[in-house]
C-alpha positions in Angstrom: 0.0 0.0 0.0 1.2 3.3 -0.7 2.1 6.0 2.0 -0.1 8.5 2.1 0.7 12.0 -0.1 0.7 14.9 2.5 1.4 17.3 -0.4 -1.8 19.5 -2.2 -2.7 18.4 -5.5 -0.8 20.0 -8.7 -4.6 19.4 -10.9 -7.5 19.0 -9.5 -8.2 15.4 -8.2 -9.6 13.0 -5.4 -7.2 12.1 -2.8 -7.8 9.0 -0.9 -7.5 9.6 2.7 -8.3 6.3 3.8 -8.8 3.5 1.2 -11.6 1.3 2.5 -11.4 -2.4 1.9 -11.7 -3.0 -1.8 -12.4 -0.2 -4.1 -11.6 -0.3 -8.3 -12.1 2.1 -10.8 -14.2 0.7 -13.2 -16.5 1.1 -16.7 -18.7 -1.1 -18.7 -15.4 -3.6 -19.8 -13.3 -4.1 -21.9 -14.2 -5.8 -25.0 -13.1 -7.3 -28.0 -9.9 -8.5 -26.6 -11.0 -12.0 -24.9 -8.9 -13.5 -27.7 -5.7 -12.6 -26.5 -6.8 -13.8 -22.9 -7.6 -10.3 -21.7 -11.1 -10.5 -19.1 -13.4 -7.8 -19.9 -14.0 -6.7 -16.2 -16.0 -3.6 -15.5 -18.6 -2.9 -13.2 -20.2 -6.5 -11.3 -23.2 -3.9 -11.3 -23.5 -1.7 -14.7 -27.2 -0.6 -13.7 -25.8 1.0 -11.0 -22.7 2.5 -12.6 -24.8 3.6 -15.1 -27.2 5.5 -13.2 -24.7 7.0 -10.9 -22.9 8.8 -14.0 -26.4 9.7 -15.0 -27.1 11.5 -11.9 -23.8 13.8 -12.4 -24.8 14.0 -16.5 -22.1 12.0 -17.6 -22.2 9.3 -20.5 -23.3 6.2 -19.4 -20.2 4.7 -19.9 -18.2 6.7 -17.9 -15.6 5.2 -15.4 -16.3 5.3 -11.8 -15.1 4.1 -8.5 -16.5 0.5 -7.8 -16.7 0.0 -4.0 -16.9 -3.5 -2.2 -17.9 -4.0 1.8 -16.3 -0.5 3.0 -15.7 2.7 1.2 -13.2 4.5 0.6 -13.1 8.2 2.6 -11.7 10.9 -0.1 -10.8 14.7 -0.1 -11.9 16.9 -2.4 -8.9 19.0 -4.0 -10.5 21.2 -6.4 -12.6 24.1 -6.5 -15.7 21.9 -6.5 -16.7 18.7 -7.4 -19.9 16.7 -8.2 -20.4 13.4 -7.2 -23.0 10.8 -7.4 -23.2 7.6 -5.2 -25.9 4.5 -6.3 -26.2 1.5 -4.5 -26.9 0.8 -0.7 -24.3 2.3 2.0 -23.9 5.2 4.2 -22.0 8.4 3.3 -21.1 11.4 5.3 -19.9 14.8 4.9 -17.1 16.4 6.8 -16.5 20.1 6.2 -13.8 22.7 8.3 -15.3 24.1 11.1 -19.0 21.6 10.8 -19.6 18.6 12.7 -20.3 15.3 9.9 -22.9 15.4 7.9 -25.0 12.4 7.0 -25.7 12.4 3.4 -28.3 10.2 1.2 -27.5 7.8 -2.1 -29.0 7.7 -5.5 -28.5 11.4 -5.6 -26.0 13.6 -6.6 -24.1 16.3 -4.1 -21.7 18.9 -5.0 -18.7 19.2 -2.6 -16.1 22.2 -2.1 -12.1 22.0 -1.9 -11.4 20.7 1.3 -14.2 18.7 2.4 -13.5 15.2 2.7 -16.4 12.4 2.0 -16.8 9.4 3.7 -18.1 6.1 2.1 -19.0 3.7 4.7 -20.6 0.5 4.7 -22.1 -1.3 1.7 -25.0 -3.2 3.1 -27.7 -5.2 1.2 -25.3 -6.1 -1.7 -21.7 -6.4 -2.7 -21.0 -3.2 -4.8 -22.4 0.4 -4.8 -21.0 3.2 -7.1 -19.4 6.7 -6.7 -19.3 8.8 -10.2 -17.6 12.1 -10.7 -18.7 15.1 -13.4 -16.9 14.7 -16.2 -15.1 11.8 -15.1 -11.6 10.7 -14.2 -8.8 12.0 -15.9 -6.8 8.4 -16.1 -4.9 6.9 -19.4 -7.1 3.9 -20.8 -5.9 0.5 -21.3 -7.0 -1.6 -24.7 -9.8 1.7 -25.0 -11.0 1.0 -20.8 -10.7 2.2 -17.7 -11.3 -1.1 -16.1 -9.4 -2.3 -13.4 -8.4 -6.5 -13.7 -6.8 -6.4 -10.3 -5.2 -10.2 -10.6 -3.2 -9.1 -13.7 -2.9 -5.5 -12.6 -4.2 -4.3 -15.8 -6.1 -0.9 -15.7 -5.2 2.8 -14.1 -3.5 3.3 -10.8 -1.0 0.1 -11.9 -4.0 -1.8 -11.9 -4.7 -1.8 -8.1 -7.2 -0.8 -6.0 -7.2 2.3 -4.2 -5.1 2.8 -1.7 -3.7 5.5 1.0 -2.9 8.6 -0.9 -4.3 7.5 -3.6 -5.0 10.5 -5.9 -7.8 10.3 -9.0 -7.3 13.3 -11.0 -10.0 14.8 -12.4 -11.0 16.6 -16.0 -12.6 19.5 -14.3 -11.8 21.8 -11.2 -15.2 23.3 -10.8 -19.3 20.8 -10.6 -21.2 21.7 -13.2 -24.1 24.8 -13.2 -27.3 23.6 -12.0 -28.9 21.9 -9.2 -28.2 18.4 -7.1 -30.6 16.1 -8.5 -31.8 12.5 -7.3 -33.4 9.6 -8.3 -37.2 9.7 -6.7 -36.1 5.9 -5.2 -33.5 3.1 -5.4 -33.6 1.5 -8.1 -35.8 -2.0 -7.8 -33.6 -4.8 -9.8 -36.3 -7.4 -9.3 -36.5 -10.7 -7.7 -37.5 -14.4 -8.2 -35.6 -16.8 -10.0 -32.1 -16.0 -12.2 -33.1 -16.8 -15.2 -30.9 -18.5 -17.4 -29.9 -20.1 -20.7 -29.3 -24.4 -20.6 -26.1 -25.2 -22.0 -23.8 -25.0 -24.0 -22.7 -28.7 -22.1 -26.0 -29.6 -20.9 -26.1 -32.9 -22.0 -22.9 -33.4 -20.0 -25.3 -34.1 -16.9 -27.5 -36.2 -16.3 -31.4 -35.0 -16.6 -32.2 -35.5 -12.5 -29.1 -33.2 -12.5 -30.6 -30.4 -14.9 -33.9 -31.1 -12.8 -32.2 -30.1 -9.5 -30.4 -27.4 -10.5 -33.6 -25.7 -12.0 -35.8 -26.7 -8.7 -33.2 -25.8 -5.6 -32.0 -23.1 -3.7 -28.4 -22.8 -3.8 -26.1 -20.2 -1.6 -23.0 -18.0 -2.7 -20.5 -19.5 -0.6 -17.3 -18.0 1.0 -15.4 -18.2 -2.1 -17.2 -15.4 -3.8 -15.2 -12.3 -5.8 -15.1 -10.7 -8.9 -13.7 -13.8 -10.8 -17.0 -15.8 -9.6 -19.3 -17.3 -7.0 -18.8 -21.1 -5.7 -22.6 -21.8 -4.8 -23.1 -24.2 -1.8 -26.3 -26.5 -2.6 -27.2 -29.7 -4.0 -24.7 -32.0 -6.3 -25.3 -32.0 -9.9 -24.2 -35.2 -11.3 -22.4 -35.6 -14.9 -22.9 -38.2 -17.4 -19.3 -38.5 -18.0 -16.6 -36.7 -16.7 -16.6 -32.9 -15.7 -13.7 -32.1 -18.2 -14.3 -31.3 -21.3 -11.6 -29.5 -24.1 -11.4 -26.1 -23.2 -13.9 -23.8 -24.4 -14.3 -20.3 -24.8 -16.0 -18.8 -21.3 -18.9 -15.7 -21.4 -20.0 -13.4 -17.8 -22.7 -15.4 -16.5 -21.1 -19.0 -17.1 -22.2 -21.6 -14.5 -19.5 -24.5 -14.5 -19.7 -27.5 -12.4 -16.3 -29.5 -11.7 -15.9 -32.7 -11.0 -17.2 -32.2 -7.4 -20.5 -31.5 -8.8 -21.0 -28.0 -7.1 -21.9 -25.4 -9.6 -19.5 -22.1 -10.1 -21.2 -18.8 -11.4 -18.4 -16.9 -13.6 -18.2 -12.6 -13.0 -16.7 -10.3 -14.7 -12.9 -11.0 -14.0 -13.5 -14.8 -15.3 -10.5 -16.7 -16.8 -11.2 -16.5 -20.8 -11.4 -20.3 -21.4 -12.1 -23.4 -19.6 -12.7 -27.2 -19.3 -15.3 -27.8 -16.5 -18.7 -28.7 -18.3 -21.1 -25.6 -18.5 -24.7 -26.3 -17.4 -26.6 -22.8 -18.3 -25.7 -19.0 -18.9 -27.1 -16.3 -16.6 -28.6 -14.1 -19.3 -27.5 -10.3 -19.6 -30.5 -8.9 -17.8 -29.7 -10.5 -14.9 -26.4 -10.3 -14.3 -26.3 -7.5 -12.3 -28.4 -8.9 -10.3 -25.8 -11.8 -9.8 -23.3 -9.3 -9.6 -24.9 -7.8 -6.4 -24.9 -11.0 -4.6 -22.8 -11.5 -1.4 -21.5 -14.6 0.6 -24.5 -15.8 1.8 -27.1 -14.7 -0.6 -29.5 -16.7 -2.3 -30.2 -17.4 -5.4 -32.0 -20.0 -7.6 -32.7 -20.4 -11.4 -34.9 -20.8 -13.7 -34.7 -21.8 -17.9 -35.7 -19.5 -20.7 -35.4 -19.8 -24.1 -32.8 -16.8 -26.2 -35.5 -15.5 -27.8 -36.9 -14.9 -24.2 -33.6 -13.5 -23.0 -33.5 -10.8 -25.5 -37.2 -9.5 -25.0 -36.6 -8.9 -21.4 -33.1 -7.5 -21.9 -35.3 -4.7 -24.2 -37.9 -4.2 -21.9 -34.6 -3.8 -19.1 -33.4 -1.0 -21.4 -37.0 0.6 -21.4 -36.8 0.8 -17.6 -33.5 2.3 -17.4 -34.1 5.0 -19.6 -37.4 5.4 -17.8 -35.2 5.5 -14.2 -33.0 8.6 -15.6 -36.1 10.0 -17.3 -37.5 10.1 -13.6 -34.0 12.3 -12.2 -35.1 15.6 -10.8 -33.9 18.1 -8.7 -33.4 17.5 -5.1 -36.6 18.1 -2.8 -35.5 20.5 0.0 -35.5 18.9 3.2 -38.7 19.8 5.3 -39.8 22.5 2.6 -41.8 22.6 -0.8 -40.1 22.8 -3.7 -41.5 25.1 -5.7 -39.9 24.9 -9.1 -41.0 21.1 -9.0 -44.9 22.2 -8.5 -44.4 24.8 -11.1 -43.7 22.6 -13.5 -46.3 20.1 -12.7 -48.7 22.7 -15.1 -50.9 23.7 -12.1 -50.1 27.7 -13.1 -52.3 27.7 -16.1 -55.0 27.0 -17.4 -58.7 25.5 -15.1 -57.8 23.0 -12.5 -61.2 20.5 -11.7 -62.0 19.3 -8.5 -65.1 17.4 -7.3 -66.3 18.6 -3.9 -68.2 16.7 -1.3 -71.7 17.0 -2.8 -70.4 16.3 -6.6 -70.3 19.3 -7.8 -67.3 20.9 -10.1 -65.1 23.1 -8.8 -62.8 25.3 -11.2 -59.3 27.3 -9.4 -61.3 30.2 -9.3 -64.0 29.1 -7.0 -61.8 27.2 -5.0 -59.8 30.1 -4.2 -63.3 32.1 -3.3 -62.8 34.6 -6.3 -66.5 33.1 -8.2 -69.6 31.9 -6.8 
């Protein structure tokens, strides 16, 4: 770990004043390079990364600061600075001369030089999100700013943060314009994971296939961004487990000889040769990608045809999530550039009293009979 920097930024930038347990800078991935054995990592969660750069009007793809179990605490050396945090923790604010401030996720806050934010817990899933406006300023790798933390591939030497830590940014001042926030977290959906059979599933046995499609299975203490080793029932192969090695996709469910499944994330090795049951489809891996030791999770089979209509209908209700984003409520007041625009300054508002009859504005305010 690095020693801390005691020396004021040169450019404007985040410096890490404590580093938390696990935190990455991460984007979507990085694609197109699995052929020369290079994982596409990103963001276990992109829902979340992408709604957290929405909140601070960045592209969607825009790299931010993954953060697993604790978060990071960082100081703000810049004139000002808007961030965005998405996903379940605590955060507070601590500004010279103030005591801490508690402060709210899945909205955005704009901070001054000097004050120092503190990402605490992540609770109710692995990963939460912490964007900046107008990003990092960090050198891509193979066109991302994905961090692959096993080969150290990605900015900051391909670690995660660490004590002095700084993240330079591409602007010194937040953006005009309000805080805005989403009006609630995000709902990701439950029941079953759904999933595609195969590509080996006639590698096990159908009372195997049965099983895995009717029991509960737990992500076991072996869980991190490579994959989760799910504790549950056997699942019995025809054959052996090993089969040549085979290109490998995010959302892979391989079962070993031992007959206990293992879900691939985003950091998966490129190929394998354990027999592949079923694929997590698209839509739900982040989802997966929220899961922690302990969670449960079960599947269920759909057909590809079925996988791409409700990754569509997914995209719908994202866009429909940053179509909600408004400015922040004040606390304990009304907002009155909100009611404004809900179209209640013009034209004849209707209302039916208690006996039925109509009611325009005017009467209601006692100006007609």
């Amino acid at each position: 770990m690095s020693t801390p920097c005691l020396t004021p930024c040169l450019t404007p930038c985040l410096t890490v004043v404590r580093p938390g347990l696990f935190a990455t800078i991460q984007d979507l991935g990085r694609f197109g390079h699995q052929e020369l054995g290079m994982p596409v990592a990103g963001a276990l969660d992109p829902i979340g990364l992408r709604l957290a750069n929405a909140l601070v009007g960045n592209p969607a793809g825009t790299a931010g600061v993954e953060i697993a179990l604790l978060g990071p605490a960082l100081k703000v050396e810049a004139d000002s600075v808007r961030v965005a945090v998405v996903g379940p923790m605590a955060l507070s604010l601590e500004r010279e001369g103030q005591s801490a401030q508690p402060l709210e996720s899945h909205r955005s806050h704009t901070l001054a030089r000097g004050d120092i934010l503190k990402l605490g817990a992540v609770t109710g899933a692995a990963v939460a999100y912490l964007t900046v406006a107008g990003g990092f300023a960090l050198e891509p790798f193979l066109g991302s700013l994905s961090t692959y933390v096993r080969a150290g591939i990605g900015p900051l030497g391909g670690k995660p943060l660490g004590d002095g830590t700084r993240l330079p940014l591409h602007r010194n001042d937040a953006p005009p314009g309000a805080d805005v926030e989403l009006p609630e977290p995000p709902d990701y959906g439950g029941g079953p994971v759904r999933v595609v059979l195969g590509p080996q599933e006639d590698r096990f046995t159908a009372e195997a296939v049965e099983t895995f499609l009717s029991a509960t299975y737990r992500v076991g203490k072996d869980a991190d961004r490579m994959g989760l080793r799910l504790d549950g029932p056997t699942l019995a192969h025809t054959g052996s487990a090993d089969i040549p090695s085979d290109g490998l996709v995010t959302g892979s469910i391989q079962v070993p000889g031992n007959g206990q499944p293992i879900l691939l994330l985003n950091d998966h090795q490129t190929a394998g040769g354990y027999a592949k049951i079923a694929t997590v489809i698209s839509a739900d891996l982040p989802r997966v990608g929220r899961l922690s030791p302990g969670g449960a999770l079960s599947f269920r089979a759909v057909t590809v045809e079925e996988a791409e209509a409700v990754r569509r209908r997914q995209e719908q209700t994202i866009a429909a999530w940053v179509r909600a984003i408004r400015p922040v409520r004040p606390a304990g007041g009304v907002d009155l550039e909100a009611l404004y625009a809900e179209n209640l300054v013009s034209g004849v508002v209707d209302i039916v009293n208690g006996n039925g009859d109509i009611l325009n504005r005017e009467q209601m305010c006692g100006r007609a009979p």
